[in-house]
C-alpha positions, 0 to 999 in steps of 0.5 A: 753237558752245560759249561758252568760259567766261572763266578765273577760277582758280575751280572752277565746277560744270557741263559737264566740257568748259567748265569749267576744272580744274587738273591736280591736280584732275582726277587727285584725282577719280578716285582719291578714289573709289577710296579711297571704294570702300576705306571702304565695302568696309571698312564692308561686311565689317565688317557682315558679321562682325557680323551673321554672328558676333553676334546683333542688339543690343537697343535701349533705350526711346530706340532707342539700343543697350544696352552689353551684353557680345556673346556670339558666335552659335552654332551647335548640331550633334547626333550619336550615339556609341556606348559600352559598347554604348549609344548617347549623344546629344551636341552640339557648339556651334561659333560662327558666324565658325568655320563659314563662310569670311571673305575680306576684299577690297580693291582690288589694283590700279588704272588710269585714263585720260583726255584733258586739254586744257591751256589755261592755266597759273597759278601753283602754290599748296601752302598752306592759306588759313590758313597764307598770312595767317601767312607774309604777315606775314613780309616775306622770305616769298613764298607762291607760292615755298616753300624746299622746291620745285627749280623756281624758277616752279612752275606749275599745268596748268589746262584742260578735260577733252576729251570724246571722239569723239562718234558721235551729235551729242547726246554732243558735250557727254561728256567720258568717264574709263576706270578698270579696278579689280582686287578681289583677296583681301587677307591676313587682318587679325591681330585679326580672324586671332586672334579666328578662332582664339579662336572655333574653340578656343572649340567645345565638346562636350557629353553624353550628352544624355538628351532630344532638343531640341524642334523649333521650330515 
């Protein structure tokens, strides 16, 4: 048999099923990791539009980058026309972000589950430690009961997450949270939507070329 574990109105590390959290908490969790997964899926197109649209920074002696102007990447594409009856050599320089398709994502939509057994109600707390020492010195002031709450008593829901139906005897101690994410494309970003633009007015022609490009090796 489990030992239940005393009640202290402290958050304490361990088993999801032992360890009391405030209702609060336990809906806090998961959606801050999906605002994590928001600013690493940000990070990530970010980096993408780097490396695909500019070439790699140099660093200096201490490996810190140089402050440089970027130039963005281009991409060389030869053809022949012909005038007058002669053929003409001729390239045409398109930067790199024109040529390839860039779909920024983001998560549309986002649900989750769980079970939660309420053991304990305490009082409900809404203010900075900081900000406590400075209403406790008003004698009128009551920490526990701001002017802005419509319950007279508010109240925190304080328990355990219940762990689900076990089917082997070692999985008594899971305690298990159902989240369905949807990745969907979001519209384009009007800086990045403009920089687009300026990039593809950006191509340019040029010739007639007299000699064809080496080959690199």
């Amino acid at each position: 048999m489990e030992e239940e574990r005393e009640y202290t109105g402290k958050f304490e590390p361990g088993y999801a099923a032992q360890n009391p959290v405030s209702l609060s908490q336990a809906l806090l969790a998961p959606l801050d990791a999906i605002f994590k997964a928001q600013i690493h899926a940000a990070r990530s197109f970010l980096s993408l539009l780097l490396q695909i649209g500019y070439p790699h920074q140099p660093l200096d002696e201490e490996g810190r980058p140089k402050i440089e102007e970027g130039t963005p990447r281009s991409q060389e594409f030869f053809y022949e026309l012909e005038v007058n009856g002669k053929k003409e050599r001729r390239k045409v320089s398109i930067p790199a972000l024109a040529l390839v398709p860039v779909a920024p994502l983001a998560v549309e939509e986002a649900s989750f589950s769980f079970e939660m057994r309420a053991e304990w109600v305490d009082y409900h707390g809404q203010m900075q430690d900081s900000q406590k020492d400075q209403v406790s010195k008003d004698a009128r002031a009551d920490t526990r009961k701001r002017p802005w709450f419509l319950v007279s008593d508010p109240i925190s829901i304080r328990g355990t997450l219940a762990p689900s139906r076990p089917r082997e005897p070692q999985t008594s101690q899971a305690s298990t949270i159902q989240i369905q994410i949807k990745i969907a494309r979001v519209s384009m970003p009007a800086g990045l939507d403009r920089l687009l633009t300026s990039l593809t007015q950006a191509c340019a022609v040029s010739g007639p070329l007299t000699e064809k490009p080496e080959k690199k090796e």
